[in-house]
C-alpha positions as CSV (number, residue, x, y, z in Angstrom):
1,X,-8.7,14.5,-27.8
2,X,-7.5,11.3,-28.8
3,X,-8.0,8.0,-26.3
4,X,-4.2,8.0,-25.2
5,X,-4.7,11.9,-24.2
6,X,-8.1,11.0,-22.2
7,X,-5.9,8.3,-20.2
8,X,-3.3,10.3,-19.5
9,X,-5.8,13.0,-18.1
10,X,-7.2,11.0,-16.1
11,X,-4.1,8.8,-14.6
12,X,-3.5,12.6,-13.8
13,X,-6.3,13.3,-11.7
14,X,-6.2,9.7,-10.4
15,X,-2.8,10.7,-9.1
16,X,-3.9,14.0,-7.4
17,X,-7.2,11.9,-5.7
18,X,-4.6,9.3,-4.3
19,X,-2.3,12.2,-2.9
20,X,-5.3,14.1,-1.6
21,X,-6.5,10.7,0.4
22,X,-3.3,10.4,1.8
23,X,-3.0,13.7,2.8
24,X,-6.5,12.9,4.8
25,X,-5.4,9.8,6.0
26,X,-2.3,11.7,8.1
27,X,-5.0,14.4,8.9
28,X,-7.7,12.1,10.3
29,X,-5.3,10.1,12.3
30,X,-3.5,13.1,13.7
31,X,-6.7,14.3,14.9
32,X,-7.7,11.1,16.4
33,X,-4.5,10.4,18.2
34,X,-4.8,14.0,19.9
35,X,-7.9,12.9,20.4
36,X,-9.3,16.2,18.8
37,X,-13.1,17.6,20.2
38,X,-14.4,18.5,17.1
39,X,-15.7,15.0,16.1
40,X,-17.9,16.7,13.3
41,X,-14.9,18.0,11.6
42,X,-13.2,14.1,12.0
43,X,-16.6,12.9,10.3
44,X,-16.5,15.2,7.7
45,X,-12.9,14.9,6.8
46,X,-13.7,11.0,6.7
47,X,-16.8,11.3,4.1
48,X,-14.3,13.7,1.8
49,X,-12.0,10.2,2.3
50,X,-14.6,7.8,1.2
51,X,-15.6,10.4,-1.7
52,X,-12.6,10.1,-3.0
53,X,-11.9,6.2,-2.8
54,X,-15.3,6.0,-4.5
55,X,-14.0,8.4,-7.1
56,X,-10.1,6.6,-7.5
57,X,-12.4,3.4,-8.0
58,X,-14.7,5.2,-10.4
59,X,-11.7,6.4,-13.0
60,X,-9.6,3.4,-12.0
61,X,-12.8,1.5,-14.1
62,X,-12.9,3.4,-16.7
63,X,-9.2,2.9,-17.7
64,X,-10.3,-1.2,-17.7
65,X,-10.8,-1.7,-21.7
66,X,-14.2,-3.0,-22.4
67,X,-14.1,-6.7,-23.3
68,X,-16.9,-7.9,-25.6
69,X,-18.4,-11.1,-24.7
């Protein structure tokens, strides 16, 4: 797999993270605004969010070419 193949991969997969946080976003704030009972559930949903924006950040890095000093 050549570089350019690796990068588009993973702009791929960066894509799908970004939707899938959004798509938590509107979930999590739906079910604070009805002011849902299930507050386990809420936490949950928000440590899959912060997964995720640790793993957009992650890939995001990697696609930063290494400068040598």
């Amino acid at each position: 797999m050549t570089q350019a193949d690796e990068q588009k991969k993973i702009q791929e997969w960066l894509e799908g993270l970004r939707v899938e946080h959004s798509d938590l976003d509107v979930v999590i704030n739906h079910l604070l605004e009805a002011r849902h009972h299930d507050t386990m559930r809420i936490q949950r949903l928000k440590r899959r969010k912060l997964k995720i924006k640790d793993m957009i950040h992650r890939l995001e890095s990697e696609l930063i070419p290494d400068l040598d000093a």
